[in-house]
C-alpha positions in Angstrom: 2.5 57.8 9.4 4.4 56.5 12.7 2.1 56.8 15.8 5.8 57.0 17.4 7.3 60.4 17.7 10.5 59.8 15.3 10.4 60.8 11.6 13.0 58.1 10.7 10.7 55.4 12.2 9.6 55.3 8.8 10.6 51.7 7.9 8.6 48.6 7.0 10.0 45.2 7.6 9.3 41.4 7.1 9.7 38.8 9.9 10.2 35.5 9.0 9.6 33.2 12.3 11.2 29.2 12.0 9.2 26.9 13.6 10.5 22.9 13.5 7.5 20.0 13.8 8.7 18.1 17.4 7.7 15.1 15.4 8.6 15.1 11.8 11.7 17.8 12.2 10.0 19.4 9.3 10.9 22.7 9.0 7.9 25.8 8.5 8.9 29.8 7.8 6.0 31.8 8.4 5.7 35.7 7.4 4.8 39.0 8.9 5.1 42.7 7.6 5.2 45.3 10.6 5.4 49.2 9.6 6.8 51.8 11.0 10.3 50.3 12.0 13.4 51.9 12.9 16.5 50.3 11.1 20.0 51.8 11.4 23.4 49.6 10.3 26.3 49.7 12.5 30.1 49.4 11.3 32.7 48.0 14.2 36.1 47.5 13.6 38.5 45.8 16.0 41.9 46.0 16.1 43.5 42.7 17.5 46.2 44.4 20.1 50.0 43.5 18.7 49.5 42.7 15.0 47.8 44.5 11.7 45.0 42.2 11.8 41.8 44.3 11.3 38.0 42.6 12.0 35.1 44.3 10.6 31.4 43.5 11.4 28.4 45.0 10.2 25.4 45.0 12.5 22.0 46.0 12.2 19.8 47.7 15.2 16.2 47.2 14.4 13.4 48.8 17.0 9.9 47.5 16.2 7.3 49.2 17.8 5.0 47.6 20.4 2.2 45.6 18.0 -0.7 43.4 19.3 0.2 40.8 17.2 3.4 39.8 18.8 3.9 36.9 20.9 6.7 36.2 23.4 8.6 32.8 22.0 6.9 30.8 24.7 3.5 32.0 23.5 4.0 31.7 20.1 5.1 28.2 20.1 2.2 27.2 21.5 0.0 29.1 18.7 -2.1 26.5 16.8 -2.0 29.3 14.0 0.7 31.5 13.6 -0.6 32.9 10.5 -1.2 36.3 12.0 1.2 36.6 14.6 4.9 37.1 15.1 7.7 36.4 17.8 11.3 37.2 17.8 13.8 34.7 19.1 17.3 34.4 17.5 18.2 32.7 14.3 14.8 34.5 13.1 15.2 36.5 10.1 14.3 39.5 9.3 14.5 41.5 5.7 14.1 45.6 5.1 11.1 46.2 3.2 8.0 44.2 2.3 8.6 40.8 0.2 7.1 38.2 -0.6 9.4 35.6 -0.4 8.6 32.3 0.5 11.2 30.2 2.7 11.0 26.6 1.9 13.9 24.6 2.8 13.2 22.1 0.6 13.2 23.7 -2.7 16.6 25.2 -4.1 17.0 29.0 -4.6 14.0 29.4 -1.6 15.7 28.0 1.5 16.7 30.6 4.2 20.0 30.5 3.2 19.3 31.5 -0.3 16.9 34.3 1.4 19.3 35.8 3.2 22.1 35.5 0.8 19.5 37.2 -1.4 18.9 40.2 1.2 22.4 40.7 2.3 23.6 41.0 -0.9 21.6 44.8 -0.8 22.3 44.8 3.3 18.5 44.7 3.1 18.7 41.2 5.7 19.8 40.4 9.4 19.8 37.4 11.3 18.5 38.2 14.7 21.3 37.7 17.5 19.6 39.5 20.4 16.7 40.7 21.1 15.2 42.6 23.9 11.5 43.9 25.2 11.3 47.4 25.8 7.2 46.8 25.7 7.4 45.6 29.5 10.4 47.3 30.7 9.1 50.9 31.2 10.7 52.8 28.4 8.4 55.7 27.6 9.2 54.2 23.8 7.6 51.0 24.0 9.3 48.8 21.5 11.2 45.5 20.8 14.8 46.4 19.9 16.7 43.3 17.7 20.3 43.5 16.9 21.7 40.6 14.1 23.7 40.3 11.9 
């Protein structure tokens, strides 16, 4: 049960944080499941003024709510284990639902690309675009709100 006074906070989600080794450029994924999300898709369509040409982009709003385990990026980078922590900074991915996936870019069918592929096929993925703090800002709901694709 939410500790946050919505019913439809009722979602649990998996962030996968990227971190890239400054000296070997080799690439790590690491995981966290966080309960009690709120996850709602957005349809836009644009109209491109003078011709029939219709865009169509599907966002998704995700509001996590405030968890001791988060770390701003700066923080986080500067973990020596990231194990049991999470950040959110964009290109991050995160999937609807727990999984157990593992990201490995060096292994076919397991890089992020295949993940996401993967989730978005069952617009159970987003690629986090923007992100923003509602922890520190003063909103009565203290959250972190992440829009992606």
């Amino acid at each position: 049960m939410s500790n946050l006074p919505f019913p439809w906070w009722d979602k649990t989600i998996t962030i996968y944080n990227k971190v890239v080794d400054p000296t070997t450029q080799r690439i790590s994924w690491y995981s966290t499941v966080v309960e009690n999300c709120f996850w709602k898709y957005i349809n836009n369509t644009y109209t491109i003024r003078g011709s029939n040409i219709l865009l169509e982009t599907k966002e998704v709003i995700c509001r996590i709510p405030e968890d001791e385990r988060y770390a701003d990026k700066a923080t986080w980078k500067t973990l020596s284990d990231k194990s049991d922590r999470f950040t959110l900074a964009n290109g991050d991915i995160i999937i609807l639902g727990e999984v157990e996936d593992v990201i490995d870019e060096y292994t076919a069918g397991s890089r992020s690309t295949d993940i996401i592929a993967k989730y978005k096929e069952i617009d159970a993925c987003l690629e986090i675009d923007t992100y923003v703090d509602n922890v520190r800002t003063g909103v009565d709901l203290k959250h972190y709100k992440v829009i992606g694709k």
